[in-house]
C-alpha positions as CSV (number, residue, x, y, z in Angstrom):
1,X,-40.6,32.6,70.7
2,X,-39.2,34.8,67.5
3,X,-37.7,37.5,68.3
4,X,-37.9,40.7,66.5
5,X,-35.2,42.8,65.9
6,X,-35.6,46.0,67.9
7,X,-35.9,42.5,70.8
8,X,-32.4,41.5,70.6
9,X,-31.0,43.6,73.3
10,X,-33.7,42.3,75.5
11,X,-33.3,38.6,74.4
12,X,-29.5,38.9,75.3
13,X,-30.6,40.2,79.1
14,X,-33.3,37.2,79.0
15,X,-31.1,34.5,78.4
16,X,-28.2,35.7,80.6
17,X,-31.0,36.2,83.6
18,X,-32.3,32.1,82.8
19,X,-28.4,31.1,82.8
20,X,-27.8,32.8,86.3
21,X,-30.8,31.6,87.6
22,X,-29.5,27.8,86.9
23,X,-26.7,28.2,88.1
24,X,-28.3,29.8,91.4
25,X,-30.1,26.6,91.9
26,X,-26.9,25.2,93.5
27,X,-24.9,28.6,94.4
28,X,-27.5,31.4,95.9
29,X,-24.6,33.3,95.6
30,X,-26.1,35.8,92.2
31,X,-29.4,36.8,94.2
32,X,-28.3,40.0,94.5
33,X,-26.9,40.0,90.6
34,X,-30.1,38.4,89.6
35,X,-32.3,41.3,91.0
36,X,-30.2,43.8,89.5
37,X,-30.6,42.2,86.3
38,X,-34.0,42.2,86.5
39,X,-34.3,45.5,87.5
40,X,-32.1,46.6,84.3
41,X,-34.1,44.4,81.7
42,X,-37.1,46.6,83.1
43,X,-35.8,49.3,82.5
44,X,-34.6,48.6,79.0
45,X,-38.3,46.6,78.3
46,X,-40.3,50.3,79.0
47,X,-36.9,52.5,76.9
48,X,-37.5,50.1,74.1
49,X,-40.8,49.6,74.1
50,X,-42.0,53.7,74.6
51,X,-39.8,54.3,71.4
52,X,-41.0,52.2,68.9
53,X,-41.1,53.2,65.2
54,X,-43.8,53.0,63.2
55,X,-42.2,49.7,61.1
56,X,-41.4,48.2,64.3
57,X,-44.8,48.4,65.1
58,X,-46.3,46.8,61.5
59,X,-43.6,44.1,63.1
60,X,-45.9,43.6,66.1
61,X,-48.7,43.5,64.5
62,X,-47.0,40.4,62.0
63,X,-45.6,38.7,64.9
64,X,-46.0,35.1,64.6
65,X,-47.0,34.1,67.8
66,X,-49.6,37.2,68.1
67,X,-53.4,36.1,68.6
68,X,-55.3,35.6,65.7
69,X,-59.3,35.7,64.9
70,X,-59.3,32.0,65.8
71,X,-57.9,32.7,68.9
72,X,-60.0,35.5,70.2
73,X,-63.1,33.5,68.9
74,X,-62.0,30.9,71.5
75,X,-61.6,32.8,74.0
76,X,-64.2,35.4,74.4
77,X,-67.2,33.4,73.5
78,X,-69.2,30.9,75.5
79,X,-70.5,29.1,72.4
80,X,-69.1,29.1,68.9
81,X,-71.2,27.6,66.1
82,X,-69.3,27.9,62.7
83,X,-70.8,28.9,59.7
84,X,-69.5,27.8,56.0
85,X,-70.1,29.3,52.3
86,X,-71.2,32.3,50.5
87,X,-74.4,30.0,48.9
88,X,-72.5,31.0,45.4
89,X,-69.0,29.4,44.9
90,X,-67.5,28.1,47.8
91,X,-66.5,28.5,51.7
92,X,-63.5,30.8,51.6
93,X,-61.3,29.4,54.8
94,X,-59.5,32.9,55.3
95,X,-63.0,33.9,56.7
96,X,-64.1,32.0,59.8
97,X,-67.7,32.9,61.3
98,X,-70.7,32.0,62.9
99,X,-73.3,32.5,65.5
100,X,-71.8,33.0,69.3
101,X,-72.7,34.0,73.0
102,X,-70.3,36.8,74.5
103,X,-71.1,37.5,77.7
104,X,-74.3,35.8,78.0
105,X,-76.1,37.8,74.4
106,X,-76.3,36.7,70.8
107,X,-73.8,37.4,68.4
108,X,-72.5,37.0,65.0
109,X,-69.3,37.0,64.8
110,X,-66.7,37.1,61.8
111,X,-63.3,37.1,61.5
112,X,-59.8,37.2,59.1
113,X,-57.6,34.3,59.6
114,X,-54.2,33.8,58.7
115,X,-53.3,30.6,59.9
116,X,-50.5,29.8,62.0
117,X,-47.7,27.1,59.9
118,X,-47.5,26.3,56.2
119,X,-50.2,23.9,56.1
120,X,-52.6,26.0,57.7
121,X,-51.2,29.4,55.9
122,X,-52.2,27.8,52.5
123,X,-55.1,26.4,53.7
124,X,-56.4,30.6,54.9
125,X,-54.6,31.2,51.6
126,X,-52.2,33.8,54.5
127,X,-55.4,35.7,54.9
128,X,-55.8,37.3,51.8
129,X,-59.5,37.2,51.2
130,X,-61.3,36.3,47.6
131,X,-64.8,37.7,46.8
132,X,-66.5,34.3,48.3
133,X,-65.1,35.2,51.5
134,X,-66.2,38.8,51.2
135,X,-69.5,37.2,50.4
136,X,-69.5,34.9,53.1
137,X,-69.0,37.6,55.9
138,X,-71.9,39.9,54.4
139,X,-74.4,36.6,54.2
140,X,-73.6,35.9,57.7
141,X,-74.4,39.6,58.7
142,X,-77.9,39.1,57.1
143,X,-78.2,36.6,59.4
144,X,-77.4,38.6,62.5
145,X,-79.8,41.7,60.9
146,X,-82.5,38.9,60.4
147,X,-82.3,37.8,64.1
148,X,-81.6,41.6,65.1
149,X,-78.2,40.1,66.8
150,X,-75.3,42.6,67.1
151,X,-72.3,41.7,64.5
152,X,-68.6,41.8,65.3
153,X,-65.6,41.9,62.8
154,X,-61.7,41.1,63.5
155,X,-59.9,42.4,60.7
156,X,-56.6,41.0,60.1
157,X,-55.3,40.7,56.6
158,X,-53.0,41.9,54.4
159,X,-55.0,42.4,52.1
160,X,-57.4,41.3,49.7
161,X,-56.1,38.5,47.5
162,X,-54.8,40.2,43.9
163,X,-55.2,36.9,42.2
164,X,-56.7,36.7,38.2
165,X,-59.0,34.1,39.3
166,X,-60.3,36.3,42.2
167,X,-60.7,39.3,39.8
168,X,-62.6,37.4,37.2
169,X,-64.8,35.8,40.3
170,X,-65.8,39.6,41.0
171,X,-63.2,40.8,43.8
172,X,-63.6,44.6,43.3
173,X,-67.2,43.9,43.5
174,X,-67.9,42.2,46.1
175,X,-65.8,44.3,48.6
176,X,-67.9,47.5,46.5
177,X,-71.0,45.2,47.9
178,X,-69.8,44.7,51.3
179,X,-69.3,48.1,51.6
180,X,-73.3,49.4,50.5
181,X,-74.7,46.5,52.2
182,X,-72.6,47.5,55.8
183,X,-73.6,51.1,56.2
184,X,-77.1,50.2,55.8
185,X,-77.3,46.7,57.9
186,X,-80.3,47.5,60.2
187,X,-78.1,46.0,63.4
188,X,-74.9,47.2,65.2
189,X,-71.9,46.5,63.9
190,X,-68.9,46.6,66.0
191,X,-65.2,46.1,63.9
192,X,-61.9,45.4,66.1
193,X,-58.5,45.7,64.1
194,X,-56.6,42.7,65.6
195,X,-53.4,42.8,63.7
196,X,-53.0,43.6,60.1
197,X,-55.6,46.1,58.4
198,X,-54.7,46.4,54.7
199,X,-56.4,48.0,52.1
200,X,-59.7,46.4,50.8
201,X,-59.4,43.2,52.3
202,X,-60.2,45.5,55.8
203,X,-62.5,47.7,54.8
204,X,-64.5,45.2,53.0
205,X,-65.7,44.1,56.4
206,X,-64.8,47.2,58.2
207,X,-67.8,49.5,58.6
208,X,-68.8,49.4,61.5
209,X,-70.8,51.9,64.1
210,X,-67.9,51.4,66.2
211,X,-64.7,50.4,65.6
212,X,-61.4,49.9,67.6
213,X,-58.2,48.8,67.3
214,X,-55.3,47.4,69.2
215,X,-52.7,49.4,70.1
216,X,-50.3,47.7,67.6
217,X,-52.3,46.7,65.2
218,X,-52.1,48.8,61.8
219,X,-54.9,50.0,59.4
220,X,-53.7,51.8,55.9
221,X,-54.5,51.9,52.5
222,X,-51.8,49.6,51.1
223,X,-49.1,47.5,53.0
224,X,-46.1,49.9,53.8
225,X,-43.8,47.6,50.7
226,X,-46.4,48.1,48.6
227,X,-46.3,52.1,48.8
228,X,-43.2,51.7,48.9
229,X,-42.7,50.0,45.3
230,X,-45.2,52.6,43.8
231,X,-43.9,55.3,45.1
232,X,-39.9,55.2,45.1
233,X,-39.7,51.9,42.9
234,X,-38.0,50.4,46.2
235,X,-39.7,48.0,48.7
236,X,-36.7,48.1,50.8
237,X,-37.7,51.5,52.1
238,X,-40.8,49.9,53.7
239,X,-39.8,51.9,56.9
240,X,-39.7,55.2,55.4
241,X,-43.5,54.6,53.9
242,X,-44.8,52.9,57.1
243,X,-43.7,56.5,58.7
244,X,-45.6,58.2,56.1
245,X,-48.6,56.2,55.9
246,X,-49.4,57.6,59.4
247,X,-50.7,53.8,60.3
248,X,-50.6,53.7,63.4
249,X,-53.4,53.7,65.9
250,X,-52.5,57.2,67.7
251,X,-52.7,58.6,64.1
252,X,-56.0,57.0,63.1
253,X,-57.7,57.6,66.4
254,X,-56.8,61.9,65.8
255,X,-57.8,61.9,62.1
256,X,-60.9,59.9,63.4
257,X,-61.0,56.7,61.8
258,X,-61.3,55.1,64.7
259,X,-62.7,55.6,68.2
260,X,-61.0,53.7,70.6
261,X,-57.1,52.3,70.9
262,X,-57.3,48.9,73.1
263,X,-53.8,49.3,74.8
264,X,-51.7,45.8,74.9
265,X,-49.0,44.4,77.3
266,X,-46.1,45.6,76.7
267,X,-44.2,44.3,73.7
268,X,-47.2,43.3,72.3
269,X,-50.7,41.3,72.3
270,X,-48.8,38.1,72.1
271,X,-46.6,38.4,75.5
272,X,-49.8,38.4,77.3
273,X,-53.0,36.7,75.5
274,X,-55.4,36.7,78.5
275,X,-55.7,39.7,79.0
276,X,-56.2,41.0,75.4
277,X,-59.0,38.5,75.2
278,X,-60.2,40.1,78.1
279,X,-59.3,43.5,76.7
280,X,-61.6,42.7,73.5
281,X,-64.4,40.4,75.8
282,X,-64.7,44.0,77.6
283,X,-64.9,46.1,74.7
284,X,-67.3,44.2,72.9
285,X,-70.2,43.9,75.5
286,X,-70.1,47.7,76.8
287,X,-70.3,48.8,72.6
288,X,-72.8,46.1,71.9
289,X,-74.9,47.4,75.2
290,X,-74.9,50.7,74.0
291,X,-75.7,50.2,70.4
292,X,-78.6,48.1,71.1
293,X,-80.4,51.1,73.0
294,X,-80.2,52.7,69.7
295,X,-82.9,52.5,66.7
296,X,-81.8,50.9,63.7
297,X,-82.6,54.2,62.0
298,X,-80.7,56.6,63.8
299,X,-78.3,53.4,64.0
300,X,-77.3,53.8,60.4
301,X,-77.8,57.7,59.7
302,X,-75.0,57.7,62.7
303,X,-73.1,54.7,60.8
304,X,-73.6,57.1,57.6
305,X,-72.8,60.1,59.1
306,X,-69.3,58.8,60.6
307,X,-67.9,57.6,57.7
308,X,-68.7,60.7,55.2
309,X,-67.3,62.8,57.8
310,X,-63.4,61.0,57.9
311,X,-60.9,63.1,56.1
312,X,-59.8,66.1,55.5
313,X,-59.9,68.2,52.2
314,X,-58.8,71.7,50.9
315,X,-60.1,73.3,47.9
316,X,-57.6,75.5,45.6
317,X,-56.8,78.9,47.4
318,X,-58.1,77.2,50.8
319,X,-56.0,78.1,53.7
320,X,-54.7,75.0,55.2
């Protein structure tokens, strides 16, 4: 497993508790040493774990082995049937979607994927969407409002793809489309922040009448190099604009972004799969129960109403 750096410390306590416990195969004479060990790499697990900064945490939310759309597709629906193509240009493989039972009800489900290796990567193009997969995800949530089926999003991307060929296909556009077309979809839309949540490429498919996020997942305007380069000429000072960025899901959840923080195992989503994907299995059938009470008109005045509302703004001679 790759270890990250704030890790180390806990990697060395790892490997010296396998190493004893081999050797105890034949000598039970480190029990006691063993259990102390143990106990200590507890101990360091919850010190290092409670104080993690806010990079550290965009490091979490990149971790290799941390479970992608694909992934929680897998795992939290009964039946899966994949959709392809935005009927325009082409099937955009960093979008993966389709029709899907979750807890025994109709869904349409759509998510960002990364890919896991180089092959794959390339293939997702690293998840960076172009505007046929911004097209795909809004033709496959006409299909859920046709067939009055409640629609979830996993965002993970770092972004939208910044290619020329993407901008002369009509990227700024299409996510501008997404965005119209979402706040007025006459079905609930539920969006879970999985991992990464950059800029457009998130909230192209990211309105939503509820939406949560994992607890170490991020969600900002631009990726914490990028602010970094516009803003002190100096990506290497990623950590000092992931601080600023206020990225985090404690930050978004009091500045109401979003409305609920999905906590993780400790260290992260990846150290214990099963039970984020019962974590998000959970989440999605008692939001999707309580949205369907609701009337698609009052649906999206509510949908309206809670995304003109996020912010906050002061006016010249305001007091703050």
């Amino acid at each position: 497993m790759d270890i990250l750096p704030h890790e180390k410390q806990i990697s060395e306590y790892v490997k010296a508790i396998d190493y004893l416990k081999k050797q105890n195969q034949s000598n039970p004479l480190f029990n006691a040493e063993i259990q102390k060990m143990e106990q200590k790499l507890l101990t360091l697990k919850k010190k290092v774990y409670s104080d993690l900064t806010p990079w550290e945490r965009v490091l979490i939310a990149r971790h290799p082995q941390r479970p992608h759309s694909i992934d929680c597709i897998s795992n939290i629906t009964e039946t899966f049937h994949e959709l392809h193509g935005d009927r325009l240009y082409g099937d955009d493989q960093s979008v993966v979607g389709g029709i899907a039972k979750i807890g025994g009800n109709s869904f349409v489900i759509i998510g960002q994927e990364k890919g896991f290796d180089t092959e794959s990567r390339v293939k997702r193009n690293f998840g960076m969407l172009s505007p046929e997969g911004f097209r795909k995800a809004i033709r496959l949530m006409k299909i859920a409002e046709k067939f009055s089926m409640p629609v979830v999003t996993l965002l993970d991307t770092p972004g939208a793809y910044p290619g020329l060929q993407a901008e002369e296909r009509g990227q700024g556009s299409a996510i501008a489309y997404n965005l119209r077309e979402m706040a007025r979809l006459k079905t609930p839309i539920i969006v879970l922040l999985i991992g990464e949540g950059s800029s457009g490429g998130a909230l192209g498919m990211g309105v939503g009448d509820v939406v949560g996020m994992m607890e170490h997942a991020y969600y900002s305007v631009i990726s914490p190099e990028g602010c970094a380069s516009i803003l002190w000429k100096d990506s290497s000072r990623n950590k000092d604009a992931a601080g600023a960025l206020k990225l985090n899901a404690e930050n978004l959840l009091e500045f109401g972004v979003i409305d609920e923080i999905l906590p993780e195992p400790m260290g992260g989503a990846h150290q214990d799969p099963a039970l984020v994907y019962a974590s998000i299995k959970k989440f999605i059938v008692e939001k999707a129960s309580v949205l369907r009470s609701i009337s698609s008109e009052v649906l999206i005045e509510k949908r309206y109403q809670k995304f003109r509302t996020i912010g906050r703004y002061f006016y010249e001679g305001d007091k703050k």
